[in-house]
ZATOR-623066 format. One record per residue (C-alpha): residue number from 1; residue in three letters; x, y, z. Coordinates in pm, 1 decimal. Layout:
// ZATOR-623066
  resi  resn        px        py        pz
   NUM   ALA         X         Y         Z
...
***
This chain:
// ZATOR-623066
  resi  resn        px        py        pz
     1   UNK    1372.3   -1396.0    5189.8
     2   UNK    1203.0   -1163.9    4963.2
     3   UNK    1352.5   -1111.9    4604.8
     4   UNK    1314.9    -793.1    4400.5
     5   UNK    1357.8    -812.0    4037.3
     6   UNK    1525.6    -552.6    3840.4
     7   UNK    1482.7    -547.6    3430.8
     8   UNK    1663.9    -311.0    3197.1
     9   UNK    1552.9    -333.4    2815.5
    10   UNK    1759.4    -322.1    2495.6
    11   UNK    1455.5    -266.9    2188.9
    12   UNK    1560.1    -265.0    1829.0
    13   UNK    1356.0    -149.5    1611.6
    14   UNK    1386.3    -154.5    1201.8
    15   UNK    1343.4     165.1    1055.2
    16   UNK    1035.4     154.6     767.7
    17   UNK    1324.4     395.7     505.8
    18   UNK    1269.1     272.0     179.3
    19   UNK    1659.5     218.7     169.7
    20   UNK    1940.9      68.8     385.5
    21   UNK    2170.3     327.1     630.6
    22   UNK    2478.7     313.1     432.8
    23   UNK    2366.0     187.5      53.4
    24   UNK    2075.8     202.2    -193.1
    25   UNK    1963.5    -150.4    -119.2
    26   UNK    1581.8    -165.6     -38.9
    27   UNK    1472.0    -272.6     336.6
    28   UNK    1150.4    -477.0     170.4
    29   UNK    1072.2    -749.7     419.4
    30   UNK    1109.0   -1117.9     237.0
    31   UNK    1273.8   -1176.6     -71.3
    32   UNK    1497.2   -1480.9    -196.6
    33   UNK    1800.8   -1481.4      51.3
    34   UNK    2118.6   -1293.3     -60.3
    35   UNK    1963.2   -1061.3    -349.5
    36   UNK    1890.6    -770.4    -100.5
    37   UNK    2262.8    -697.9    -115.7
    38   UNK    2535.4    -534.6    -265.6
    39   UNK    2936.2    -443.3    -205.9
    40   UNK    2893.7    -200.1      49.1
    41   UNK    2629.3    -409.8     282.6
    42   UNK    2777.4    -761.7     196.8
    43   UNK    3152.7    -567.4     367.0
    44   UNK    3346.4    -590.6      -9.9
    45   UNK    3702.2    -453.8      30.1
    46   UNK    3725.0    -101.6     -59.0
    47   UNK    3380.9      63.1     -49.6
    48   UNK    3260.6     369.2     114.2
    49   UNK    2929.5     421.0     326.0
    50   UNK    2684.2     688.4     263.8
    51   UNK    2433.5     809.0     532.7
    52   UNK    2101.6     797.4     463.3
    53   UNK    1914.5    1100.9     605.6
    54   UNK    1600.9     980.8     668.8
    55   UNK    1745.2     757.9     896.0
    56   UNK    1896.3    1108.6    1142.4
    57   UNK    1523.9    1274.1    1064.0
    58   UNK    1325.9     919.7    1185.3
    59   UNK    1616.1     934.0    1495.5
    60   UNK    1522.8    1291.4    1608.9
    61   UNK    1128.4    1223.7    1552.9
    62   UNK    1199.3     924.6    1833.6
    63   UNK    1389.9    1123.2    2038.1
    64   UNK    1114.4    1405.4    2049.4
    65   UNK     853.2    1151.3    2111.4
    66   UNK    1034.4     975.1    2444.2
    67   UNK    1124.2    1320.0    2575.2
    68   UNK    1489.2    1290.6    2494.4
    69   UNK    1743.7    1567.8    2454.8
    70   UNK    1877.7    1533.8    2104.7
    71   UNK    2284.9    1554.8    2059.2
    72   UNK    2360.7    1781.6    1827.9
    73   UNK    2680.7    1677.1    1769.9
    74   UNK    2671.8    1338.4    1731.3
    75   UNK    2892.0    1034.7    1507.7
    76   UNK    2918.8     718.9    1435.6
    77   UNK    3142.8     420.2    1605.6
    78   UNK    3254.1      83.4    1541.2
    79   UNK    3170.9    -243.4    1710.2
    80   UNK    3376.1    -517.3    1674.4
    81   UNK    3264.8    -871.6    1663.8
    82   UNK    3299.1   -1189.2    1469.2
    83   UNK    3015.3   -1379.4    1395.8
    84   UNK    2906.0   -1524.7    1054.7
    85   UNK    2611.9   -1332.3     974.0
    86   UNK    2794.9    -968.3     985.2
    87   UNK    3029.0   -1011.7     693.5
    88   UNK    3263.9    -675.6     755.0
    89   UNK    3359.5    -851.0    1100.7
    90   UNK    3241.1    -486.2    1292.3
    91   UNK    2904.7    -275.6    1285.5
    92   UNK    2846.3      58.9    1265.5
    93   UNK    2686.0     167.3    1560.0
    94   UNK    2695.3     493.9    1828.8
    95   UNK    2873.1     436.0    2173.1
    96   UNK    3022.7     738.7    2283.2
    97   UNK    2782.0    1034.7    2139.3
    98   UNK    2429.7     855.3    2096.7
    99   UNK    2196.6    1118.8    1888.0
   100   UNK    1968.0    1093.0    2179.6
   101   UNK    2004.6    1095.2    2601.4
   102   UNK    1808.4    1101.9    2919.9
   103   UNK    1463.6    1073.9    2795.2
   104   UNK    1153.6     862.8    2923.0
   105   UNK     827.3     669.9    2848.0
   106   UNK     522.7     687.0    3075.7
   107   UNK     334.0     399.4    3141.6
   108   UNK      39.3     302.8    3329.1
   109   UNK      24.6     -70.9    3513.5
   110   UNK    -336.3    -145.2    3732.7
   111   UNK    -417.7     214.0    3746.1
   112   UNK     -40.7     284.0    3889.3
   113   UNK     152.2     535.6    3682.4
   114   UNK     515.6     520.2    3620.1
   115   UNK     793.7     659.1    3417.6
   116   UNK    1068.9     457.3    3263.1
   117   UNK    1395.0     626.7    3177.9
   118   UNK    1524.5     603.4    2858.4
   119   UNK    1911.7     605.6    2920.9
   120   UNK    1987.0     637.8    2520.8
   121   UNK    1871.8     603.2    2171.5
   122   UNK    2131.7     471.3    1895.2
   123   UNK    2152.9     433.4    1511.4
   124   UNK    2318.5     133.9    1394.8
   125   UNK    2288.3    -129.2    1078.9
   126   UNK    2114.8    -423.6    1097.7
   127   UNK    2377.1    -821.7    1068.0
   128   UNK    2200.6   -1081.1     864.2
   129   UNK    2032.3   -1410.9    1012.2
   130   UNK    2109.4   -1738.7     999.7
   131   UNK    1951.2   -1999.2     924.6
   132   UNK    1956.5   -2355.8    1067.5
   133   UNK    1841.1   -2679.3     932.3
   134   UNK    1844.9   -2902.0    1122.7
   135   UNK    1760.7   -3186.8     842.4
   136   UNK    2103.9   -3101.2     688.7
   137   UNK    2283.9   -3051.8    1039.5
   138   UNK    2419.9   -2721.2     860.5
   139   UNK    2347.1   -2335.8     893.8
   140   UNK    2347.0   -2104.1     590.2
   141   UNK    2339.6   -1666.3     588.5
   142   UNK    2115.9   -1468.5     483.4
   143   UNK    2233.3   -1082.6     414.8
   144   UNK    1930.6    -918.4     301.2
   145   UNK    1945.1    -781.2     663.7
   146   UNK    2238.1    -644.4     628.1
   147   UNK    2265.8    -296.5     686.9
   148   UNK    1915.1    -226.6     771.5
   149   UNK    1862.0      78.1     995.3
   150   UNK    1797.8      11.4    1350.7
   151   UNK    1761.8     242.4    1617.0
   152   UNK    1854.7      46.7    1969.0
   153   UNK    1639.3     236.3    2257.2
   154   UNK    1852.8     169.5    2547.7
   155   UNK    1593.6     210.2    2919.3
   156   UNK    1737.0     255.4    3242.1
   157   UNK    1694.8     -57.7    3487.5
   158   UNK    1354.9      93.1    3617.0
   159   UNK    1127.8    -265.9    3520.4
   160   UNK    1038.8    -422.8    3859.2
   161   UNK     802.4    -734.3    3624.0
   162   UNK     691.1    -857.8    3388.2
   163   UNK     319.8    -658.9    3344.1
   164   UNK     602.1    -292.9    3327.2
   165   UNK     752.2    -473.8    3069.5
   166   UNK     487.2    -528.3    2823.5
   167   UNK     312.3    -199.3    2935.6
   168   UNK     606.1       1.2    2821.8
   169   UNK     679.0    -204.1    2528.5
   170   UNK     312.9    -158.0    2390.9
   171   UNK     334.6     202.1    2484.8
   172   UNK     663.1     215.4    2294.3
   173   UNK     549.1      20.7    1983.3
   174   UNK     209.8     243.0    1942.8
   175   UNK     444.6     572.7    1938.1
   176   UNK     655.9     425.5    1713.9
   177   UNK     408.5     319.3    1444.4
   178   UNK     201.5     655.0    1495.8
   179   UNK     565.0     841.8    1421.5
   180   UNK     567.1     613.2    1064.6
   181   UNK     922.4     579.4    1146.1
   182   UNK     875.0     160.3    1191.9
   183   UNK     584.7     -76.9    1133.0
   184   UNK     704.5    -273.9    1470.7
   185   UNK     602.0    -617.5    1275.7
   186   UNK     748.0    -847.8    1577.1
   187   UNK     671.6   -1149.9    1373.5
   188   UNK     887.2   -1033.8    1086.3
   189   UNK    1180.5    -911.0    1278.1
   190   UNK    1138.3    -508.4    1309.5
   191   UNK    1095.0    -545.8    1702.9
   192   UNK    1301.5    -691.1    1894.0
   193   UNK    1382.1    -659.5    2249.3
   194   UNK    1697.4    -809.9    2466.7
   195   UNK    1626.9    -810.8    2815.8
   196   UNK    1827.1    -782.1    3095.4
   197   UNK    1752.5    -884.6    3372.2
   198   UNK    1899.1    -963.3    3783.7
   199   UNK    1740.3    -982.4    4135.1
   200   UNK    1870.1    -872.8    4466.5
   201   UNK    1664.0    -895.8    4776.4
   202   UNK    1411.8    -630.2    4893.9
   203   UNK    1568.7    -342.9    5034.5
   204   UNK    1921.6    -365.9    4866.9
   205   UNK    2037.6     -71.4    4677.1
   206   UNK    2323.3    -259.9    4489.3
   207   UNK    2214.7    -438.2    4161.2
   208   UNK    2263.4    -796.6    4124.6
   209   UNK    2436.6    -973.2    3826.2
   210   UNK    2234.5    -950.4    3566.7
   211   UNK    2188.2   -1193.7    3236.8
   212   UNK    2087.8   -1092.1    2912.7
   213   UNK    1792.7   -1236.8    2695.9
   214   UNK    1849.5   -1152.9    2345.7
   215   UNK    1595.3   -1113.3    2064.6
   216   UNK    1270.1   -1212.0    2217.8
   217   UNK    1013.8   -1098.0    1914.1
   218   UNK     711.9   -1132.2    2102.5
   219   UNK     515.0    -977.0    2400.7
   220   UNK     407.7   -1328.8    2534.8
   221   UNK     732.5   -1493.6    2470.0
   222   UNK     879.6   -1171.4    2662.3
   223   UNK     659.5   -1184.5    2948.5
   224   UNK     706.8   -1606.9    3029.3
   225   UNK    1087.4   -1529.8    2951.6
   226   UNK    1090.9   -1262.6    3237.6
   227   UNK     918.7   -1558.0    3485.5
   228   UNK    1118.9   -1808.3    3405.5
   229   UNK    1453.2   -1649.2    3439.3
   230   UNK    1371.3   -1449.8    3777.4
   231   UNK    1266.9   -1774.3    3922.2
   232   UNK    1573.4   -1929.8    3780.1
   233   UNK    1870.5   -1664.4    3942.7
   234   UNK    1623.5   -1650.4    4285.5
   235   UNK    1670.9   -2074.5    4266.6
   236   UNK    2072.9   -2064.3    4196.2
   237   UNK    2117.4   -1827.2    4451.4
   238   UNK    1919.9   -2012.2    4733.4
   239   UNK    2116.5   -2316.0    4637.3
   240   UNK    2454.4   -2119.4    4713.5
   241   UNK    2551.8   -2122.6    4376.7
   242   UNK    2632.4   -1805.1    4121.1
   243   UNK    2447.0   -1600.4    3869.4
   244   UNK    2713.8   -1619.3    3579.2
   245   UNK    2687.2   -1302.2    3374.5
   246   UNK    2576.5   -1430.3    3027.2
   247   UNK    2394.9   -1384.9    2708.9
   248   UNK    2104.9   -1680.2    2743.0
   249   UNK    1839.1   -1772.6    2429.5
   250   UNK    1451.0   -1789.1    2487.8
   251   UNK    1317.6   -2162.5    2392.4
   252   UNK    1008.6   -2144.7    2345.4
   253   UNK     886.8   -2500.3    2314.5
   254   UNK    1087.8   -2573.6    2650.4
   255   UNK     952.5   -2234.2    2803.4
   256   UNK    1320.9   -2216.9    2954.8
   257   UNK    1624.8   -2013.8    2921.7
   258   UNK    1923.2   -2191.2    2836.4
   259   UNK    2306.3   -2039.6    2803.9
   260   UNK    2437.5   -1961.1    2458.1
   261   UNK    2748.5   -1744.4    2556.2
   262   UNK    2967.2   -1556.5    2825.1
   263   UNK    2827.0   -1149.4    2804.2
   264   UNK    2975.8    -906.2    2652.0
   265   UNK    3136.4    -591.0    2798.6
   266   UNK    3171.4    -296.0    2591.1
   267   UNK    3616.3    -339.5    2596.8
   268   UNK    3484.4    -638.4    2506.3
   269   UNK    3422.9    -515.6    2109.4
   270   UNK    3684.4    -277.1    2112.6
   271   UNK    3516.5      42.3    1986.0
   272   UNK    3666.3     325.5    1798.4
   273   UNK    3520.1     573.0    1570.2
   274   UNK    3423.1     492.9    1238.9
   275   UNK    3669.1     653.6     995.7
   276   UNK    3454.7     637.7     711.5
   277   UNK    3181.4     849.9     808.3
   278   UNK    3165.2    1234.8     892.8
   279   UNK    3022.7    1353.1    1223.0
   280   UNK    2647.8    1456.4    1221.0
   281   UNK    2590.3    1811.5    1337.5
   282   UNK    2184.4    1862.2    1412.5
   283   UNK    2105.5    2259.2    1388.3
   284   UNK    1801.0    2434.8    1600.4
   285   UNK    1619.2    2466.3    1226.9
   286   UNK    1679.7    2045.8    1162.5
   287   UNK    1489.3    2004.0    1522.4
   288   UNK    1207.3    2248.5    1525.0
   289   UNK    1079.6    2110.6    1172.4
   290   UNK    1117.5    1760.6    1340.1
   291   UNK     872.2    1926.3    1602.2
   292   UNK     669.7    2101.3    1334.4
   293   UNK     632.0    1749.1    1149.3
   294   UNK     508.2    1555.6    1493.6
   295   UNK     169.4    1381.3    1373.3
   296   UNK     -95.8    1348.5    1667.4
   297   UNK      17.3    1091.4    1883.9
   298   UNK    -243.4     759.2    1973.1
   299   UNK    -300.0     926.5    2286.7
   300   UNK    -379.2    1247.4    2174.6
   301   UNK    -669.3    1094.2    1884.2
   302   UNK    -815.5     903.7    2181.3
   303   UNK    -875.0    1235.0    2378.1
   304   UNK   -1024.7    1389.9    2107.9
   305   UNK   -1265.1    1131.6    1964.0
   306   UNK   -1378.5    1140.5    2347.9
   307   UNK   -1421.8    1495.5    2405.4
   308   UNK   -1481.7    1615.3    2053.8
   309   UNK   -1648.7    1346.6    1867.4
   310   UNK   -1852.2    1173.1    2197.5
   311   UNK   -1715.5     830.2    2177.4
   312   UNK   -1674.3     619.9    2471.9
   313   UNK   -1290.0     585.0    2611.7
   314   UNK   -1312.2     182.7    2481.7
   315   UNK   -1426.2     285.4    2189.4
   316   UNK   -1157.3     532.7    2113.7
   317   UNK    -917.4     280.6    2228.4
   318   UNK    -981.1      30.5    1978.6
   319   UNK    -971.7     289.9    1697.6
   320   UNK    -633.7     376.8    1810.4
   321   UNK    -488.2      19.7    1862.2
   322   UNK    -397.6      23.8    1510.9
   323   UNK    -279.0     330.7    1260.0
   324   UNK    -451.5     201.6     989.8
   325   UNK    -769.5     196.3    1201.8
   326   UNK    -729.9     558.7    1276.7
   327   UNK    -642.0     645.2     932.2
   328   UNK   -1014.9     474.0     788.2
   329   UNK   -1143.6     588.2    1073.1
   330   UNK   -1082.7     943.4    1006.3
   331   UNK   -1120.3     923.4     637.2
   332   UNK   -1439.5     782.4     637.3
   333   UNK   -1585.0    1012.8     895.5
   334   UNK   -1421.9    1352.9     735.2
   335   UNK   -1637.0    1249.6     398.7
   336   UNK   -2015.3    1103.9     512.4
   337   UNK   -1965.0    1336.6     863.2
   338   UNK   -2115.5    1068.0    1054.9
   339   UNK   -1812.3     939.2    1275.8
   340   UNK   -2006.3     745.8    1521.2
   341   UNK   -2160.5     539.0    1248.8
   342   UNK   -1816.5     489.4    1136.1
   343   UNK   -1693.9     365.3    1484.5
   344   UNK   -1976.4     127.4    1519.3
   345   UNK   -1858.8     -46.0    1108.0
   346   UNK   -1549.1     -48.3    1227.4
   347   UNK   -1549.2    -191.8    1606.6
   348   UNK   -1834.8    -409.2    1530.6
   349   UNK   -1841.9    -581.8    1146.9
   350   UNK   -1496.0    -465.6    1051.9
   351   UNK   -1355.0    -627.2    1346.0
   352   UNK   -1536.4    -996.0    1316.0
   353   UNK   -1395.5    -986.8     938.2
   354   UNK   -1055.8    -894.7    1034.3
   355   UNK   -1046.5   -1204.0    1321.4
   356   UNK   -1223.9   -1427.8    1073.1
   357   UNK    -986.9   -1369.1     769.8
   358   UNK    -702.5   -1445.0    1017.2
   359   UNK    -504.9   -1096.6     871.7
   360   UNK    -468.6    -779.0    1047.7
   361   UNK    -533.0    -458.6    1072.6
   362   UNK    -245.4    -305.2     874.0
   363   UNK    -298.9    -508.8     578.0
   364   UNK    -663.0    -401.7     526.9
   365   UNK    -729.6    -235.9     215.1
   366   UNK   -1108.3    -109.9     233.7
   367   UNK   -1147.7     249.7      42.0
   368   UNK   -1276.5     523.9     301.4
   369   UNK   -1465.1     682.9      46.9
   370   UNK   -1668.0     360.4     -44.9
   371   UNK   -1738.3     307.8     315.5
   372   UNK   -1835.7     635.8     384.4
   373   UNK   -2140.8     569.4      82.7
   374   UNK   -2270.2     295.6     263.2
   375   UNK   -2289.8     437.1     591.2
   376   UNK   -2453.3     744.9     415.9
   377   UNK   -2740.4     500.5     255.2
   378   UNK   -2805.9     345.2     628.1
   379   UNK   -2809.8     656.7     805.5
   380   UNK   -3109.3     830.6     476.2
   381   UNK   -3279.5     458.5     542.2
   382   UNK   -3213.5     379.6     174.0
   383   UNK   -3037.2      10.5     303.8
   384   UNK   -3145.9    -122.9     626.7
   385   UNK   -2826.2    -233.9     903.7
   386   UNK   -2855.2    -592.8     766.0
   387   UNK   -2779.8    -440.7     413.6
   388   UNK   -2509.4    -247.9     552.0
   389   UNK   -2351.0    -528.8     701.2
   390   UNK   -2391.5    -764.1     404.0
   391   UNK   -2253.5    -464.4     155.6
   392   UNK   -1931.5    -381.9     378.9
   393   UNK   -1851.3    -741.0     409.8
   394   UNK   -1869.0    -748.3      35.0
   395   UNK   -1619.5    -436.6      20.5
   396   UNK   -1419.4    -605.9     271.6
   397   UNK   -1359.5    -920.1      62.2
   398   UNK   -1411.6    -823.5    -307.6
   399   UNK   -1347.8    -438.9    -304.8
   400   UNK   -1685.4    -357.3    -471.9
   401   UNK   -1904.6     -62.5    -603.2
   402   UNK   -2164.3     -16.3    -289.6
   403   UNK   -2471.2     114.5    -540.2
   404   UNK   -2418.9    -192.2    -804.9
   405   UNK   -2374.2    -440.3    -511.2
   406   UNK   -2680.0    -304.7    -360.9
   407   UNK   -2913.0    -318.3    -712.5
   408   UNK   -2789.4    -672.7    -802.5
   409   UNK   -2834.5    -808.8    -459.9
   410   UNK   -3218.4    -599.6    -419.6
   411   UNK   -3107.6    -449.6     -84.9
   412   UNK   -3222.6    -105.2    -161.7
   413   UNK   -3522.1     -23.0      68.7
   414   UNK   -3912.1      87.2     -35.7
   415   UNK   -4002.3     378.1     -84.2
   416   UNK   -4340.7     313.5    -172.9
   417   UNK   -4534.3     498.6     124.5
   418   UNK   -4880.2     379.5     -31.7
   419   UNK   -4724.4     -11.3     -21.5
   420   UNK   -4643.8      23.1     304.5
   421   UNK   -4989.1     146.4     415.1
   422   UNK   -5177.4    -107.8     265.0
   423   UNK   -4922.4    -374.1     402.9
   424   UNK   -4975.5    -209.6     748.2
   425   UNK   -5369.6    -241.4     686.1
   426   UNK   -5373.4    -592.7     632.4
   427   UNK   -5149.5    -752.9     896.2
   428   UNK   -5384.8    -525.6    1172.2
   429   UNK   -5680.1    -691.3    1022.2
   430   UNK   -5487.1   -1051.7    1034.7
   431   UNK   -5404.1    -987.6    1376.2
   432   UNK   -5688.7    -859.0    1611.4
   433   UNK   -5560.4   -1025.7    1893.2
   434   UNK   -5250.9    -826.8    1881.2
   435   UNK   -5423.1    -467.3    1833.0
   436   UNK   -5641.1    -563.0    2140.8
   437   UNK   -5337.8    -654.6    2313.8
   438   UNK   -5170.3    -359.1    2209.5
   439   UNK   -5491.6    -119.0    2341.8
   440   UNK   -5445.7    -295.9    2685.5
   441   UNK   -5112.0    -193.9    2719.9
   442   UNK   -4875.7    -498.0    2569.8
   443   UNK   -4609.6    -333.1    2355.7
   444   UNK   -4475.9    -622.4    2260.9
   445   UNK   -4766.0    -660.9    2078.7
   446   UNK   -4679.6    -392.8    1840.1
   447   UNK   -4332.0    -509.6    1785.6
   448   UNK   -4528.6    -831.2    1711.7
   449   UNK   -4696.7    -672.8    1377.5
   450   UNK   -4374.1    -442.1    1322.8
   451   UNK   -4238.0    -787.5    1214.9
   452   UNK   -4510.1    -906.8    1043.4
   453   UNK   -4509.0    -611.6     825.8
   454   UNK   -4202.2    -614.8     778.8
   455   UNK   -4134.0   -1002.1     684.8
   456   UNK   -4487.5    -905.5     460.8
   457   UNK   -4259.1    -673.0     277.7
   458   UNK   -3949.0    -885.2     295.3
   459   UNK   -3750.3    -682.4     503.9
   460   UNK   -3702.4    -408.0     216.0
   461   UNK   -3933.9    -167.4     442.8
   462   UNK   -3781.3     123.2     629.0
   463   UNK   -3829.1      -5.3     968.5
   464   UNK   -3906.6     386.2    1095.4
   465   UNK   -4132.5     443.9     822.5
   466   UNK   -4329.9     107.0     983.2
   467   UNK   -4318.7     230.9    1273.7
   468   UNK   -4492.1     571.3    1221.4
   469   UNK   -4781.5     410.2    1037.0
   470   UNK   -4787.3     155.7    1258.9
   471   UNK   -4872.0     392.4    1597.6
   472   UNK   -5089.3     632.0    1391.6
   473   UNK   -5289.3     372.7    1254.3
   474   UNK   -5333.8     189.1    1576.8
   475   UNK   -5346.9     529.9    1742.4
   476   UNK   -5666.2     607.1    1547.9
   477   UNK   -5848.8     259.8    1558.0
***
């Protein structure tokens, strides 16, 4: 029998607001455990939330940029549970009037386009994390977390494997960091994506029963996680035996599923609205400054570094596969006006240093304007490409001043035209072989004496100023 797999995803994403949704604690990644925290995030008797606005104006922004229609009446419910790392027993999260509905993502899988519905997008606060030793055979709680904004972006069940997945995920976590509304830092939490998944054989209409995979935090893990499991439910069902509905945890040393608890329906947490906070009403004005306030989407940079700036669609597509590449990118071109010498520092050198210091590309700190000097002394010939290589990697590492590097280190070219010429004169007379070879029609022979003159003049030489004497000189003999 033929199996069809059907995958709905559940993405939570940290909002980059300098505060929590409800307090004035700071969201700041890290930090020693519990001091991130105060009365009304740690659930203390008696205190009062506050909405935090950005975290409605980052909300909208999403909605706008997954097509969704915003609710413009919209509040705020609460979810009951009882688990150790959400200390007021309930969060505060949106069940019955979501801010936004009924949008989608389009993705693109082996040059087959799709579009993923997008049933809902939620604001909620973030529950703590707990911590297991398993030295001490205990498990302590962390609250920094606590009340963190999240928005949870809800898809429709329109997955089919794993490769839809990760397309829509990467396609979701670009537009997300190109809003600035998250930094999507999967490794450090701000990511996270449950996924739900059940088969049913090829042609039936009615879904099976699914399981959910919560917290998976990153694309690999994701993708193996969607394998395994499928296999898994296609296996018990073969075997005559039941998919239990369940929440199940990713190992990923065992590369397995395993069963941590029974799911979850929504009776299940016993919702009502939250009596604490005032409904949200979103005017026409609130939405069409959202949509004033759009930056230029990933997609939209690459088309126009193709069409308007002539670089090649891979080029434009590593630009774009980081913010912060975009941002130097543009930076440095809008000051030395040379943005394809700025695409070839940045795809070729900046690259290798960013793989060889083991960072990334959103922790780079290299100054635009600095860059855009030394790319402006390669393209007047006043360093040679070696230089320019050697003086970026300097900037890379140690953040200096191009022009002092360049005088300490002797990098600056010659511009000695009478040096050159009497350089040029001697290596043709110390190499008659080559000028004969040269006159019958060898060009490597002149690239031949281009090196000897330049190793004569230690590579300080303006390689097109060689050049010229070079042909006229041989040119006349």
């Amino acid at each position: 029998m033929a199996w069809e797999t059907v995958i709905g995803l559940e993405v939570h994403v940290e909002l980059a607001t300098k505060s929590k949704i409800f307090c004035s604690c700071t969201t700041e990644f890290g930090g020693e455990p519990n001091t991130h925290v105060c009365p009304v995030c740690s659930g203390l008797p008696g205190v009062l939330p506050t909405l935090n606005e950005s975290v409605v104006e980052f909300a909208v922004k999403t909605g706008l940029a997954t097509n969704c229609e915003i609710t413009r009446f919209n509040k705020f419910d609460r979810k009951n549970y009882f688990y150790p790392d959400l200390p007021k027993a309930y969060q505060v999260s949106q069940l019955y009037l979501p801010i936004c509905r009924n949008g989608h993502v389009d993705i693109e899988v082996n040059g087959t386009k799709k579009s993923i519905g997008i049933h809902e997008i939620h604001m909620e606060e973030d529950a703590g994390k707990l911590v297991h030793d398993p030295w001490e055979d205990s498990t302590l709680v962390d609250y920094n977390r606590c009340g963190v904004p999240l928005l949870e972006i809800v898809s429709e069940p329109d997955f089919r494997n794993a490769d839809e997945v990760i397309a829509y995920l990467e396609k979701l976590r670009e537009t997300l960091i190109y809003l600035g509304v998250s930094d999507c830092k999967m490794q450090e939490g701000s990511m996270r994506a449950d996924v739900n998944l059940s088969v049913r054989p090829v042609g039936q209409t009615e879904f099976g029963t699914r399981t959910e995979m919560k917290n998976i935090n990153s694309f690999k893990a994701i993708s193996r996680a969607i394998v395994y499991e499928a296999k898994r439910q296609i296996e018990q069902i073969e075997m005559g035996k039941k998919v239990l509905q369940e929440t199940r945890r990713w190992d990923e040393n065992k590369d397995a599923t395993y069963a941590m608890r029974s799911k979850e329906n929504a009776q299940d947490y016993r919702y009502f609205p939250e009596p604490d906070l005032l409904p949200i009403e979103i005017s026409e004005e609130w939405i069409e400054r959202a949509k004033a306030e759009m930056p230029e989407t990933a997609a939209q940079k690459r088309e126009r570094y193709v069409k308007e700036l002539g670089l090649t669609e891979y080029d434009a597509r590593v630009l774009t596969a980081e913010r912060a590449l975009a941002l130097l990118f543009e930076s440095a071109s809008d000051i030395c006006k040379e943005p394809k010498e700025v695409c070839n520092l940045i795809t070729g050198e900046l690259m290798r240093l960013i793989s060889e210091s083991g960072t990334s590309a959103d922790r780079i700190d290299i100054d635009p304007e600095k860059m855009a000097r030394i790319i402006t002394l390669t393209v007047k010939g006043r360093i040679n490409r070696n230089a320019e290589k050697e003086v970026f990697e300097a900037l890379f590492r140690e953040n200096i001043e191009p022009e002092q590097y360049i005088k300490e280190k002797g990098l600056m070219m010659l511009e000695d035209d009478d040096l050159v010429n009497d350089t040029v004169d001697r290596v043709l007379s110390e190499n008659p072989k080559s000028v004969e070879d040269f006159k019958n029609g060898k060009e490597k022979a002149f690239g031949f004496l281009v090196g000897q003159t330049m190793r004569a003049l230690k590579g300080k030489a303006n390689p097109q100023t060689v050049n010229k004497i070079l042909r006229e000189k041989l040119g006349s003999m």
